[in-house]
N, C-alpha and C positions, 0 to 999 in steps of 0.2 A: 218597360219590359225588364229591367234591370235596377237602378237605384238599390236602397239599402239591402244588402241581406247575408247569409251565412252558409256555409258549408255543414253537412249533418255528416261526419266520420261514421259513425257508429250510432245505428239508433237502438238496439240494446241500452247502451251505458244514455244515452238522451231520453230513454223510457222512464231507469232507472234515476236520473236525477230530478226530472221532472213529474213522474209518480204515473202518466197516462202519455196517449199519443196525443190525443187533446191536450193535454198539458205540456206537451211540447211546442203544441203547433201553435198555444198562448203564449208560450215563453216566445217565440219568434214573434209573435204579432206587439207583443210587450215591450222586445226592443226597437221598436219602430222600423219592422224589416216587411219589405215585400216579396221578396222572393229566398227557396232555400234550395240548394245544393245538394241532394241524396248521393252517397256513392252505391252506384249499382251493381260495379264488376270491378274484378279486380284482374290480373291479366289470363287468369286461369277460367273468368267467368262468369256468373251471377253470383251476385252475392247476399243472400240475408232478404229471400225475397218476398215472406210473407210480412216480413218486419217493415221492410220499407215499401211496401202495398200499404199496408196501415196506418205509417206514419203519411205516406204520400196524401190519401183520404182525408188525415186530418188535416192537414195544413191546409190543401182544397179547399177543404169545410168554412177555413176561416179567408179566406178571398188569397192566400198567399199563392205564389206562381213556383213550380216545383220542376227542378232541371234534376236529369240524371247526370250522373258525373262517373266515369271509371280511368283507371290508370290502363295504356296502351305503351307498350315500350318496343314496339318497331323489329322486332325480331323475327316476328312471322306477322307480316299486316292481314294476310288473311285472316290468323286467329283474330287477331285486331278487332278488324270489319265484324267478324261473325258474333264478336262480345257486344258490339253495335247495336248492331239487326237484330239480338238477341234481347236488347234493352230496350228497344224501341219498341218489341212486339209485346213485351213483358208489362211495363211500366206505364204505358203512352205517356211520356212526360212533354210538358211545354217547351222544352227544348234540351241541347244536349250538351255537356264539357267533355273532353277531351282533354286528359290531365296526361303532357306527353312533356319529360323532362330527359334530356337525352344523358346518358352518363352514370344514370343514379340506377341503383340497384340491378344491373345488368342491362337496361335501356341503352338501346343501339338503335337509332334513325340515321337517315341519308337523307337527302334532299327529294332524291328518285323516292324514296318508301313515304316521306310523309306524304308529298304530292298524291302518290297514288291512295295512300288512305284519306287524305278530307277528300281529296275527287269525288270519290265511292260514298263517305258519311253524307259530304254532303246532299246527294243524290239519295240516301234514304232518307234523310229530313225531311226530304221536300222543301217546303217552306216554313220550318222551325227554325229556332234562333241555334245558329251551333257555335260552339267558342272554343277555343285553346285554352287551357291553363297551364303557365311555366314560371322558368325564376323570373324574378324580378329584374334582377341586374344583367340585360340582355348580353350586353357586349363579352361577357364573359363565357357564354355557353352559346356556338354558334349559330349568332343570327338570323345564318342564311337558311336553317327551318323553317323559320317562322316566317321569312321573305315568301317565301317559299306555298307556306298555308294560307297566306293572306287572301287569294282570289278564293278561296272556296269560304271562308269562315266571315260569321258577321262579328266577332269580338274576337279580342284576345283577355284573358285573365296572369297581370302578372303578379307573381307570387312575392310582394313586399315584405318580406320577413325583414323587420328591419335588425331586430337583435344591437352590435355596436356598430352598426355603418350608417353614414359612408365612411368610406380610408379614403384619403388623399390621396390616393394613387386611382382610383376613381373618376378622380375631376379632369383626368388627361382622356379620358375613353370619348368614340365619337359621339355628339349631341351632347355631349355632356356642355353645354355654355351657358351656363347661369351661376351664381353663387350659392355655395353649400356648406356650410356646418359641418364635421365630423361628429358622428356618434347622435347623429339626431333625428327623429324617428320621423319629423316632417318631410325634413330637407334632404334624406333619404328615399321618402317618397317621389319629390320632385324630381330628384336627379332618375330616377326609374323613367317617370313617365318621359321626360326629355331625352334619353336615351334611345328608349322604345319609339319615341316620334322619329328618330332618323332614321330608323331601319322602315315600319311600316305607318297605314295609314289609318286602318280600323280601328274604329272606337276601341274603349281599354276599359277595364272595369280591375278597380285594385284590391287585390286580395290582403286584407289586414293583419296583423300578427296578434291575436287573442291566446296565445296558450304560452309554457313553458318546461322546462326541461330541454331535449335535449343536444344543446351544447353547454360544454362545462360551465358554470359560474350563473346558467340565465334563470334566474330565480323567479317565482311569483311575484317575488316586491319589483326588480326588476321588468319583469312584463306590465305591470299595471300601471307603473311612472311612465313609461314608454307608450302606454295607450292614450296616457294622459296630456304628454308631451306633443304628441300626432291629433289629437283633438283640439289642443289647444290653439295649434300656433299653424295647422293646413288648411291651405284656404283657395285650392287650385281645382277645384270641383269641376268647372268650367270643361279642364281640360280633361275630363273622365266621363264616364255613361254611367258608373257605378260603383258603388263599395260593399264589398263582403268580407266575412271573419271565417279565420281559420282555428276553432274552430266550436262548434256548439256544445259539445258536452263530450266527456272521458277525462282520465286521470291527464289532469295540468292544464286541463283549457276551460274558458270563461271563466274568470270567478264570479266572485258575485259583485266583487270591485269594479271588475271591468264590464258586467253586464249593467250595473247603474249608471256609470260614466257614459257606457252608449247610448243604453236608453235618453240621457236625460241632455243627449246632444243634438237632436232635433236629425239624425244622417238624412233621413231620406227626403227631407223639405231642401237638403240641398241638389237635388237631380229634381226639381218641379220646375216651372217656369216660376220664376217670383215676382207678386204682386205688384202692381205697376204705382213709380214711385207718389202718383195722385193719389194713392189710398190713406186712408187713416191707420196709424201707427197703432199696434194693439195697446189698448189700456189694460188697468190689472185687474186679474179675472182671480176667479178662483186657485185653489192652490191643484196642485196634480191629483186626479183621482185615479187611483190605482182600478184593478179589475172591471169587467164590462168587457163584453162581447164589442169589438171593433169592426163597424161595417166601412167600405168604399164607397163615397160617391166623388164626382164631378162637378163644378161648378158649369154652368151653361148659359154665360152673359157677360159682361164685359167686366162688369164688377160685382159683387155679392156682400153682404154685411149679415153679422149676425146682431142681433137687438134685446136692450133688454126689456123690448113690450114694443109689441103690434104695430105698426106703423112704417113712417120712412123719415123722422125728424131726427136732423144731426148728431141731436145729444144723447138719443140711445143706440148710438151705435159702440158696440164691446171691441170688435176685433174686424179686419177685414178678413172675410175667406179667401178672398185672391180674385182668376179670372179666368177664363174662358180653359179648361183642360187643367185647373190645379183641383188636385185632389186634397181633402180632407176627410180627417176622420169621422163617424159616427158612433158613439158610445155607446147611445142609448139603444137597447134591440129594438122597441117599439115603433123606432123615426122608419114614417114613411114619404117616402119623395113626392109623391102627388100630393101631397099636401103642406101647409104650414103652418106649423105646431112647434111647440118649445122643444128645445133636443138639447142634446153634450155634445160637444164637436172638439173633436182634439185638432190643436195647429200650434204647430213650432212648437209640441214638446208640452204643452200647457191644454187644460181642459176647462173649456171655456162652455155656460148656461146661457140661453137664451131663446129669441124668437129666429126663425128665419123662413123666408118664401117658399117654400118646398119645389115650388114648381121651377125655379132656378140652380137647383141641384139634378143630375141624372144618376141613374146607376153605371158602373163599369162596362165598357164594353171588353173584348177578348185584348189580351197586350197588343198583338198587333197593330189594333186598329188605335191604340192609345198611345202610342207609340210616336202613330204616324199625326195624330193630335196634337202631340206636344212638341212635336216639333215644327208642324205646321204656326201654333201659336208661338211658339217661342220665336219665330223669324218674324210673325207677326208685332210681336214687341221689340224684335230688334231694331228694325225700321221706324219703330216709335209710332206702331199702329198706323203705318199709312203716309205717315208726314215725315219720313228718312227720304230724301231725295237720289234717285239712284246716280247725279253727277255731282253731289256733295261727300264729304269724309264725313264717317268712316264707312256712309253705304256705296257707295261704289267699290270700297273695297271687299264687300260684303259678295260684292255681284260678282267678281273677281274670282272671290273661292268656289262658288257655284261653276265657273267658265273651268277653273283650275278642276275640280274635279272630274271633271268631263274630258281632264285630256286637253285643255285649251288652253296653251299662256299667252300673257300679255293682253289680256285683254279683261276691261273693268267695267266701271258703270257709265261709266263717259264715253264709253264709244256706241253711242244711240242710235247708233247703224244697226246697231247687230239684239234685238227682241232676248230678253231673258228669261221672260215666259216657261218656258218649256225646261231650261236649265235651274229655276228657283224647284221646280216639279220634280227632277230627278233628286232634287240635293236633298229635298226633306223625307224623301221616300229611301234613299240613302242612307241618311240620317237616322231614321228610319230603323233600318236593317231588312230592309226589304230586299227579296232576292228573286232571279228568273224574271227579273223584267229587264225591257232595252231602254236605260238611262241613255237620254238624249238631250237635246238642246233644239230637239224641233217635236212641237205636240203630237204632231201627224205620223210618225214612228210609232210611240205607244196607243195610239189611239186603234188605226189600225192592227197591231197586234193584238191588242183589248179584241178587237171585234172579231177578227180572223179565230182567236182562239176559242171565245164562245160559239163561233159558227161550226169551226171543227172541233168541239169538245176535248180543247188541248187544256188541260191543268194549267195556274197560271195565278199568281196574285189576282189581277183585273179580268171579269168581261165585261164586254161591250155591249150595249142592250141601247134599243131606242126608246125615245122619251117613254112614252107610254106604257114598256113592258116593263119598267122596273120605279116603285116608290124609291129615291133620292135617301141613302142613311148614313150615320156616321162612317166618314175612313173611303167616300165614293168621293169621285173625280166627275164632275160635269164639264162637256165639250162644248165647246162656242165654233162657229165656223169663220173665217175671214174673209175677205174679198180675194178670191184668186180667180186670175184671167189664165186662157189659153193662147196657145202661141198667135193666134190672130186679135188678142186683148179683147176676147168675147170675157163675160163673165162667168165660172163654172158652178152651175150649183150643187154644195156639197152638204149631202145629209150620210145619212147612217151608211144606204148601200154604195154612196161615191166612198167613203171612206173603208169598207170592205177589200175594194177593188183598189185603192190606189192608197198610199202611204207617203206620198208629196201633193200637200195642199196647206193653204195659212189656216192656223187655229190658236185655239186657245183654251185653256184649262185651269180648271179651280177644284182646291181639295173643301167638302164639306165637313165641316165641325160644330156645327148649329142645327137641328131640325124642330121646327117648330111645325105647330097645326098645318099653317097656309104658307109656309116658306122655309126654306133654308137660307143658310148664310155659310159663305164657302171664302176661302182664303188662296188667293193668287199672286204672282209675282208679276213686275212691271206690269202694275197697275195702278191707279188715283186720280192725282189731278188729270190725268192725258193716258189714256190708255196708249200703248206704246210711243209715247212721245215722249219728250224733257219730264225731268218731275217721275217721272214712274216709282212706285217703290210697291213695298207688301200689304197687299190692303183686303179688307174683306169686303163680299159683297152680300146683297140678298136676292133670291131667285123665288119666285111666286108657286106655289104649288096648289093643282088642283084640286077639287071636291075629292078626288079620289086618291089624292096625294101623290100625284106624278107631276114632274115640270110640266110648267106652263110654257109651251112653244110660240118662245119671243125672244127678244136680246139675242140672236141668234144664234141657238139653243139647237142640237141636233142628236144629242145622244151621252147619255149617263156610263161611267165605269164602274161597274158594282166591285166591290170588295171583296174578296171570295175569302182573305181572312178574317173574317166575323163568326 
């Protein structure tokens, strides 16, 4: 949902440097970005809205994911809200920023006015990605805002303008405990995110410093060495959801230095899940081909290779594409996925010729659901595909964070009493940015909900449907039932309408990320060698699917969660 992308200031002066809206919305696809930033209002209101309808369209056009952004400064939250609802109705964008910097230009928040504004934004969302954007260097510009915004917002955006910091007087602020450099555009980074970890808990996504002017002395040559310095030498990805630039086009931002320096640093391969380390190292491919229409697909297999001719022998293999939910590029317009045909495939930066399977590539599904993909594989890799044992280091410790987010300390992968099933489930949907569900650490909570809320036509990420009324797609959760006895240790049997009616009983659940002809293949936690025994860890499975493409009612199988964001 998030990974590489850019802030659009002014699409006027982004028209004008780039000659079209299409030509803007290639300039973004160019720098290896997938999502862009429009500002929509300013605090007076809409702003520039046939301009950014047009640019919005093109980027669309080219697979890029389009957030509206406006400045809000707390003085009357209802004009606030109304600049909101006003953008929301305007724009339908993919999701929404919230650029609230308290102090600066007459901006006046309280703790009481932000609360009551994300309350409200985030209740027009619905289920849209909403984020914060502020400074960087929390501890300085009160905290307790953003403490504050945290339950209603799924990111925050901090504004790392790094300019000449950090100052040693910096390295005394709370969270600050790591080592840091003065004056250095990395370790300035660092010290942001570290800061921002001790106040809240919400994914971060760091806004970069691409432009110059003004504070005295920060010149173009200066901005560009600074871009170069923070490329070269930050390597804490891990700890971000995302990176964007401030800012795309107007007098003193991108040059053309610093848009080939990002282009040619591969950003947004680092928010993918990366290739698992059995793969084969790319060999050398062609050199970068510039232009060409950029399409998205998916990998959809455990591993994928591109070749330079027909076949499956070792020695023509060029590059790995990755696995299960990595995205690569498509150059060629002509590649189609149902088939396999020679293509251009960009990966890490480079444009690489060959054969590949077509049938092991998908197209995009909506971010949400890729979202919830990639996080499901990436736990899948953490665990080492299945064989990370949940009472060995470092996956119990794994299991740990999952309990930990839930509200649960002291408790990890060794204590085999307690089923993590249902808490591996909230944390990736978490993970995620998934909102208006009830994260739990018992299946039977959401499940219920799921089906309660399809019965009563309640809005809601999931419903509940039984086997037969819904084909199994990407971003769905299938329900397995467990043994539960009643108070005289009869056995209960639980299907669709037991689980309407009641919201304590044993189950189990797996997120789909596979759908093939006859089966899908879904990913769950404490699972493997022993299903909730010793040994459990993140494992996939495969589920049989019928002539008509609905589970097959076995493994005991009782009811699908359809994905309502698709």
């Amino acid at each position: 949902m998030y990974g590489h992308g850019v802030f659009v200031y002014d699409p006027r002066k982004a028209k004008e440097k780039h000659g079209s809206w299409d030509g803007v919305a290639k300039a973004v696809s160019d720098l290896d970005m997938r999502h862009a930033w429009i500002r929509a209002h300013s605090k007076d209101g809409l702003w520039r809205v046939q301009e950014n309808k047009a640019l919005a369209a093109a980027l669309k056009a080219r697979g890029i994911t389009v957030f509206a952004w406006g400045w809000s400064d707390g003085n009357s939250v209802a004009t606030d809200l109304a600049n909101v609802e006003r953008t929301l109705e305007e724009f339908s964008p993919d999701g929404y920023v919230a650029d609230i910097e308290h102090g600066v230009s007459g901006a006046n928040w309280t703790v009481a006015r932000i609360t009551q504004f994300c309350m409200r934004a985030r209740e027009l969302l619905g289920g849209k990605p909403f984020i914060v954007s502020t400074f960087g260097f929390l501890p300085y510009h009160k905290p307790e805002l953003m403490k504050a915004a945290e339950p209603h917002v799924d990111a925050f955006a901090p504004q790392v303008y790094w300019f000449w910091y950090p100052k040693e007087a910096m390295f005394s602020q709370p969270g600050a405990t790591g080592e840091y450099r003065t004056n250095h555009a990395a370790d300035y980074t660092r010290l942001c995110i570290d800061v921002w970890r001790h106040v809240v808990g919400k994914p971060l996504i760091v806004t970069g410093q691409a432009y110059w002017g003004e504070a005295a002395g920060w010149s173009q040559a200066h901005a560009e060495r600074k871009i170069r310095e923070f490329i070269d030498e930050f390597g804490r990805y891990d700890a971000i959801v995302g990176l964007n630039w401030w800012h795309l086009a107007g007098d003193g931002a991108m040059s053309t230095e610093m848009a080939a320096r990002i282009a040619a640093a591969g950003l947004d391969s680092k928010f993918a899940p990366s290739a698992p380390a059995d793969q084969p190292a790319p060999l050398p491919g062609a050199p970068p081909v510039r232009g060409g229409r950029r399409a998205r697909a998916y990998v959809r297999a455990d591993a994928l290779n591109l070749r330079s001719e027909p076949g499956d022998l070792p020695s023509t293999v060029i590059v790995a594409l990755g696995h299960h939910g990595h995205r690569v590029g498509l150059v060629r317009r002509e590649f189609h996925v149902a088939g396999g045909k020679r293509v251009a495939v960009e990966v890490r930066d480079r444009i690489y010729e060959g054969h590949v399977f077509g049938k092991y590539l998908r197209r995009p599904e909506k971010p949400a659901i890729e979202e919830l993909l990639r996080a499901a594989c990436a736990e899948w890799f953490r665990f080492q595909r299945g064989n990370g044992s949940e009472v060995a280091l470092p996956y119990a410790d794994y299991v740990g964070e999952m309990w930990q987010a839930l509200g649960v300390e002291g408790r990890d992968g060794t204590d085999t009493q307690h089923p993590w099933s249902g808490a591996f489930i909230s944390w990736i949907l978490r993970k995620a940015g998934y909102q208006n569900f009830l994260f739990s650490g018992l299946h039977a909570d959401y499940i219920h909900q799921a089906i309660r809320r399809r019965e009563l036509a309640i809005q809601g990420p999931f419903w509940g449907f039984r086997l037969g009324e819904h084909r199994p797609a990407l971003g769905d959760i299938v329900c397995q039932w467990r043994t539960t006895r009643d108070a005289q240790g009869n056995p209960i049997l639980i299907d669709y309408d037991y689980a309407e009616d009641h919201d304590s009983f044993f189950s189990h659940t797996d997120v789909v990320v596979q759908v093939n002809e006859r089966s899908v293949r879904a990913i769950g936690g404490n699972t493997g060698q022993e299903d909730f025994g010793h040994g459990g860890s993140v494992s996939m499975k495969s589920y049989r699917l019928t002539e008509d493409g609905v589970l097959v009612a076995e493994n005991r199988l009782f009811a699908v969660m359809r994905n309502n964001l698709r």
